[in-house]
C-alpha positions as CSV (number, residue, x, y, z in Angstrom):
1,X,4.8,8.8,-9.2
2,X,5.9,4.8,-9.5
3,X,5.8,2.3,-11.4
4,X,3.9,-0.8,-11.3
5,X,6.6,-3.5,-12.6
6,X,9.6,-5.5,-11.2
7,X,10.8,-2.3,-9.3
8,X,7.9,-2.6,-6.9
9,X,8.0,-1.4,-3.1
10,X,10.6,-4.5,-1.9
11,X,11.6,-4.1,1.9
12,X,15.0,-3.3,1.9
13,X,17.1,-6.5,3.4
14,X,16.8,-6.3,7.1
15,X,20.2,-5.7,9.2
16,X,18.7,-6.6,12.3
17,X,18.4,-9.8,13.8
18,X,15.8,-12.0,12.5
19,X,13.5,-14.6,13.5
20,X,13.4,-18.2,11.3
21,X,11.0,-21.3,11.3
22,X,10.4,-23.5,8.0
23,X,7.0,-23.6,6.6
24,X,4.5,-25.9,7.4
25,X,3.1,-28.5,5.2
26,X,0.0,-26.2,4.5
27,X,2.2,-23.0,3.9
28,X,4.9,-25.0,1.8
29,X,1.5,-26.3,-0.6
30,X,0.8,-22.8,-1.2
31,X,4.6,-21.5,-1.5
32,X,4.8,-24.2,-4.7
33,X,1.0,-23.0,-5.7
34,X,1.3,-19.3,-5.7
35,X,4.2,-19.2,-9.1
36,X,1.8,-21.3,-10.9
37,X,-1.0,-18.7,-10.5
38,X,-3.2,-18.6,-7.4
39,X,-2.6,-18.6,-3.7
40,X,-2.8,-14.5,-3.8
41,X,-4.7,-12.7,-1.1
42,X,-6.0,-9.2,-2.2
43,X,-7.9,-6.6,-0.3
44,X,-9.1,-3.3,-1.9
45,X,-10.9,-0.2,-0.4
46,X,-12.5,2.3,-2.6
47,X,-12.1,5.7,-0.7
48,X,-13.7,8.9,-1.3
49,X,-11.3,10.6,0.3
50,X,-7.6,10.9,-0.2
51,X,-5.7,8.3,2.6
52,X,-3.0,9.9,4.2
53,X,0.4,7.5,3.5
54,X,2.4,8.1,6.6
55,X,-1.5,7.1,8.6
56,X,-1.8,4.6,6.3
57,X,1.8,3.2,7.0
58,X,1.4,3.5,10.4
59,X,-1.0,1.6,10.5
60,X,0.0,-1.3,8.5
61,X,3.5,-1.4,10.7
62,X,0.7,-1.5,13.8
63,X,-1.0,-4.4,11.9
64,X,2.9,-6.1,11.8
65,X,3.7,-5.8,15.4
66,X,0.3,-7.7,16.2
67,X,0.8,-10.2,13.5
68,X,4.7,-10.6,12.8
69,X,4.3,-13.3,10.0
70,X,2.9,-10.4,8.1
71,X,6.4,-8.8,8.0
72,X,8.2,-11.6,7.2
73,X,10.3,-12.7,4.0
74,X,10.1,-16.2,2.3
75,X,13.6,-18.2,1.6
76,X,14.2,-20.9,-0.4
77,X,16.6,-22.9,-0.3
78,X,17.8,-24.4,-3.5
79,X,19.7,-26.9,-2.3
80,X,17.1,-28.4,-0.5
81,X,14.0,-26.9,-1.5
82,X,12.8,-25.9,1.1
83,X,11.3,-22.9,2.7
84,X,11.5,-20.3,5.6
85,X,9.6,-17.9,7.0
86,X,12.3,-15.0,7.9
87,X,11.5,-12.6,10.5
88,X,13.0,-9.2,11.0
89,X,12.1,-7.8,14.5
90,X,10.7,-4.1,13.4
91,X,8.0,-3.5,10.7
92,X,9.2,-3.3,7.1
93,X,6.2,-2.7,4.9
94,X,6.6,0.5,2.4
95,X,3.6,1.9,1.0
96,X,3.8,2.3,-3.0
97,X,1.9,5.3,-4.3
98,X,0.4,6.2,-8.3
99,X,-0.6,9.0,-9.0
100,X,-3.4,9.4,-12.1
101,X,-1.3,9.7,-14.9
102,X,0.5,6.0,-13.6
103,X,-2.8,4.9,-12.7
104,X,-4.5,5.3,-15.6
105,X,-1.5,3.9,-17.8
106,X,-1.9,0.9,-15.3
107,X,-6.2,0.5,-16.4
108,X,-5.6,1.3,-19.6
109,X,-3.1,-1.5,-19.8
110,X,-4.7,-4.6,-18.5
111,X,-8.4,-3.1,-19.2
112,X,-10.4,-5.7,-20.7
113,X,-13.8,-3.8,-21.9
114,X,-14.3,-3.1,-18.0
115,X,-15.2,0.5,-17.1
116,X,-14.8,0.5,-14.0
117,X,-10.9,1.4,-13.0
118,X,-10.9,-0.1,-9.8
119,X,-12.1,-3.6,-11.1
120,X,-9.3,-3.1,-13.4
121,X,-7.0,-2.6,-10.6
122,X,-8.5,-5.9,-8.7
123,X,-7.6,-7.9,-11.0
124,X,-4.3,-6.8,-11.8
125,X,-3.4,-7.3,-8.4
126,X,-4.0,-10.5,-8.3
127,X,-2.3,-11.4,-11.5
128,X,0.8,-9.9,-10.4
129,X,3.5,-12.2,-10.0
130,X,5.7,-10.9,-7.0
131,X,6.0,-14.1,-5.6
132,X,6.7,-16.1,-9.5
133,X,10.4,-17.0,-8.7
134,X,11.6,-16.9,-5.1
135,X,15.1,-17.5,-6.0
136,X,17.0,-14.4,-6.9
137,X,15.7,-12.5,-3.1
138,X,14.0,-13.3,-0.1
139,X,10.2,-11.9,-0.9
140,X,8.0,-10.3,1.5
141,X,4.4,-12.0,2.4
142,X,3.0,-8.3,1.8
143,X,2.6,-5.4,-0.1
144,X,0.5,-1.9,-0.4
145,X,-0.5,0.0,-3.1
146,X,-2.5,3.3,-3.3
147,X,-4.1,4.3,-6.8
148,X,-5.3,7.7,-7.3
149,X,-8.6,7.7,-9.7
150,X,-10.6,10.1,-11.2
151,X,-13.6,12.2,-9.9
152,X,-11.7,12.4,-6.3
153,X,-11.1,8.6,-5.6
154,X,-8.4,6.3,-4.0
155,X,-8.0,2.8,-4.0
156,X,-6.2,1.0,-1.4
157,X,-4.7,-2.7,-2.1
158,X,-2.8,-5.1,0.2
159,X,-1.7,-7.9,-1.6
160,X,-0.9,-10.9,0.7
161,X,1.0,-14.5,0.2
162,X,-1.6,-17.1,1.2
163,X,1.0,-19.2,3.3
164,X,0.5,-16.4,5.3
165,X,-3.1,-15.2,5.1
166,X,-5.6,-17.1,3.9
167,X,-8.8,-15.4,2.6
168,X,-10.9,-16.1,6.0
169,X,-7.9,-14.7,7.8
170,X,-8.1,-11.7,6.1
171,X,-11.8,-10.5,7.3
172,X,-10.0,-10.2,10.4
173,X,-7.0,-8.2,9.0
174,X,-9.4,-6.1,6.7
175,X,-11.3,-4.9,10.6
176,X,-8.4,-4.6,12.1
177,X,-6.9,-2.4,9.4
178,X,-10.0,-0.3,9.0
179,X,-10.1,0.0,13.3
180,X,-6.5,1.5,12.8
181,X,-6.9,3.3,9.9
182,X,-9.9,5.2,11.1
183,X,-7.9,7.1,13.1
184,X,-4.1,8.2,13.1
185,X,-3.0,4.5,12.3
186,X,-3.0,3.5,16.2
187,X,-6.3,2.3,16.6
188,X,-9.5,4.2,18.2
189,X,-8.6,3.2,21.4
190,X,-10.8,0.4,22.0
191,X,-8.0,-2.3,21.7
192,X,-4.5,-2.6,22.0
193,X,-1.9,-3.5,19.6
194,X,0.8,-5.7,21.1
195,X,3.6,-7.4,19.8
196,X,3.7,-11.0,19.3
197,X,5.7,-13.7,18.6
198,X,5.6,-15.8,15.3
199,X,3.2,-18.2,15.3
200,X,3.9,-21.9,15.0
201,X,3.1,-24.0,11.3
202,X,-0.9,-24.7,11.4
203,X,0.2,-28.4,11.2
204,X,1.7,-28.0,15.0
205,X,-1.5,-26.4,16.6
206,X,-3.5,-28.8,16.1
207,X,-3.6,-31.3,19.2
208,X,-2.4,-35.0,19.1
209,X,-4.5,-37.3,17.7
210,X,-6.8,-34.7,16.2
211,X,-4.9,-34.5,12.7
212,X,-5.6,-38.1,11.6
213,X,-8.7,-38.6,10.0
214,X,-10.2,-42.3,10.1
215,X,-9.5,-44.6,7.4
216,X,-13.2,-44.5,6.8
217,X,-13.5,-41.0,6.6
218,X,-10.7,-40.5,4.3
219,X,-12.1,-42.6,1.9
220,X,-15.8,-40.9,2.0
221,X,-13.4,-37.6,1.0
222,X,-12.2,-39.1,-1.7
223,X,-15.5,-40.7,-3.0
224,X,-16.9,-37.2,-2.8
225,X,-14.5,-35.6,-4.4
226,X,-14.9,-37.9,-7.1
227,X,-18.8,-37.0,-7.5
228,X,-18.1,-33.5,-7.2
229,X,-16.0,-34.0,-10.4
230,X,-19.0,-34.6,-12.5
231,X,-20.3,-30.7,-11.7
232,X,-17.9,-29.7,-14.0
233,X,-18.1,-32.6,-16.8
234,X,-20.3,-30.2,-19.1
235,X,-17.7,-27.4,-19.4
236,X,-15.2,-26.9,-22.0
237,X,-12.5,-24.6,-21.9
238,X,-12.7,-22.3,-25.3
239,X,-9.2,-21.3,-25.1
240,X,-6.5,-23.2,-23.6
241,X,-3.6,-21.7,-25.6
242,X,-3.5,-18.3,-24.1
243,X,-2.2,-17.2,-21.6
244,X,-3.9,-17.8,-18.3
245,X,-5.3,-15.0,-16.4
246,X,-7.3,-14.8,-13.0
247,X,-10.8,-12.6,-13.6
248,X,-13.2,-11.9,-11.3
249,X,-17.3,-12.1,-12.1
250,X,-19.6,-9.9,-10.5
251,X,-23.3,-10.5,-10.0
252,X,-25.6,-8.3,-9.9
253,X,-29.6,-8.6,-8.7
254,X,-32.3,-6.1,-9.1
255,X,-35.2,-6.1,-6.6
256,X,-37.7,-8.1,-8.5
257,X,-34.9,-10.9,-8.7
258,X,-33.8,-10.5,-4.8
259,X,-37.0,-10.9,-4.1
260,X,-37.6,-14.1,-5.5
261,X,-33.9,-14.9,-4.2
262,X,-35.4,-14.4,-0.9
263,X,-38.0,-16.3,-1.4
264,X,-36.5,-19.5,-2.4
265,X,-34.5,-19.1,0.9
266,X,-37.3,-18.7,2.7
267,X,-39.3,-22.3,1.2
268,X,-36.3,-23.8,1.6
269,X,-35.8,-22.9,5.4
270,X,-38.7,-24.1,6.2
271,X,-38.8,-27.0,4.0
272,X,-35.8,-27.9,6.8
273,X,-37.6,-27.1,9.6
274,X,-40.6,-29.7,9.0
275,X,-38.1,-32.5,7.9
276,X,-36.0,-31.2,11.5
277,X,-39.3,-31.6,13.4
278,X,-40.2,-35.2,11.3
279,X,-37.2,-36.5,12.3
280,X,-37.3,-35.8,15.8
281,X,-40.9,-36.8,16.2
282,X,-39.5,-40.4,14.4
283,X,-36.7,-40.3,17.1
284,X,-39.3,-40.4,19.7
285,X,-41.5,-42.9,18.4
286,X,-38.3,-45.1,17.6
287,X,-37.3,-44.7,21.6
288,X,-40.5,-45.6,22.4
289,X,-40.3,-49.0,20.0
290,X,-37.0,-49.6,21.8
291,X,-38.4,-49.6,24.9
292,X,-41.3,-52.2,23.9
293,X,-39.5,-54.6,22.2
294,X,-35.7,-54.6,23.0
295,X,-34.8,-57.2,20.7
296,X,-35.2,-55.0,17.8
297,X,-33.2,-52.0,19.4
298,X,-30.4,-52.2,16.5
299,X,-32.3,-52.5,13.6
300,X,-34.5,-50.1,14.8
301,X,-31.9,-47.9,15.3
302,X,-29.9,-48.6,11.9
303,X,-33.1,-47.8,9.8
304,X,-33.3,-44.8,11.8
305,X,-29.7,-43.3,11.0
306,X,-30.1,-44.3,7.6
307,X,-33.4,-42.4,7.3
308,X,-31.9,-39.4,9.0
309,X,-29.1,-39.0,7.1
310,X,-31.1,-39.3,3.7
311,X,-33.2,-36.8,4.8
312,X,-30.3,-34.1,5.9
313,X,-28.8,-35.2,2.2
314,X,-32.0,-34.0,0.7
């Protein structure tokens, strides 16, 4: 039995050698993000079967040798403010595990009218705040859980820094975990799992010259970022006293309104594909107008773009 609190599954200091590089200007906006309440990465399974720890364990140390920033610790620096990405060289991740009697103190906790547990669970994962004050220890970028529920079901969390994995770059964890944890926690065989090295900051992958954006296009950014603003110009917030709290909506379709869903899509595809095949047919007759009368080639060509574009807006 554990305890879902302060005390949660910390790796214990490492007394090995470790590796250090400061965060990148991406990573360091989400290390000043994540204490003010988002910037958490959360997976869950929902298992009908009863997951085997030391498998499950196994696997997630696999998961660390192939991608070592997942079994690292972040440091600040007071003094500078600044953080690091600390390394140690082996695995470090500890599975924590509840049984039903925790569990269900956990749901019946942080339950909000929601029957289903693991929805409960979902969401109180990603309101925990591990990562609220980096100061007192060196935290680490990741952390399992496994929640025993009733009627013979397990739920299986990872809860991730974003500095560290973003949500597209955890589709690829969550296959690679599942590949692993399909079998004994090394894999089925069809891949190997090396170890690697720590990756450098995203800002330094990037090749030179391919970072700056025009002065031109910065500016159409910011000019739609101000017309996006106006989405949200109707809503109010009811309650901005309370405490915040992240929660997480589900929608849900019966067939008549899939169908209809479906069949939006499907007007709307082809609605695209006549203004595609408009535009090109213009593109031809424009060539051949070019071609006729050169003199007119950059008008031409200007009223063309200008109609193209409206029509890929639409």
């Amino acid at each position: 039995m554990a305890q879902n609190g302060d005390n949660e599954a910390q790796s214990p200091e490492a007394s090995e050698p470790t590796e250090s590089r400061p965060v990148g200007g991406t990573e360091f906006s989400w290390c000043k993000a994540v204490p003010l309440g988002t910037g958490v990465t959360v997976l869950g399974l929902l298992l009908s079967k009863r997951p085997e720890i030391p498998v499950l364990q196994n696997a997630l140390h696999n998961l660390q040798n192939s991608h070592p920033i997942l079994r690292s610790k972040i440091h600040l620096d007071p003094s500078t403010n600044t953080f690091h990405f600390l390394t140690p060289a082996s695995p470090n991740v500890q599975v924590q595990h509840f049984d039903l009697a925790s569990t269900a103190t956990i749901v019946q906790a942080h339950s909000n009218g929601d029957h289903d547990p693991f929805h409960t669970l979902l969401e109180d994962q990603m309101n925990h705040d591990t990562w609220h004050d980096y100061a007192p220890r060196d935290l680490d970028v990741l952390y399992a859980s496994v929640f025993t529920l009733p009627h013979d079901r397990f739920a299986v969390f990872l809860r991730l820094h974003t500095a560290a994995c973003d949500r597209a770059a955890a589709v690829a964890l969550l296959l690679d975990l599942l590949r692993l944890f399909s079998g004994d926690g090394t894999g089925d065989g069809t891949g190997d799992i090396g170890e690697e090295k720590v990756s450098s900051a995203m800002e330094d992958l990037i090749p030179e010259g391919k970072m700056h954006k025009p002065f031109w296009a910065r500016g159409l950014d910011v000019l739609g970022y101000s017309l996006n603003a106006f989405r949200f110009s109707n809503l109010n917030f009811v309650d901005a006293a309370s405490l915040r709290r992240s929660r997480i909506v589900r929608l849900q379709l019966n067939e008549e309104e899939t169908k209809n869903l479906l069949a939006v899509s499907y007007q709307l595809n082809l609605l695209s594909f006549f203004f595609w095949l408009f535009s090109w047919w213009c593109e031809i007759l424009i060539s051949l107008a070019c071609l006729l009368n050169e003199n007119d080639i950059f008008y031409t060509f200007l009223v063309f773009m200008g109609f193209k574009a409206f029509l890929y807006h639409f």
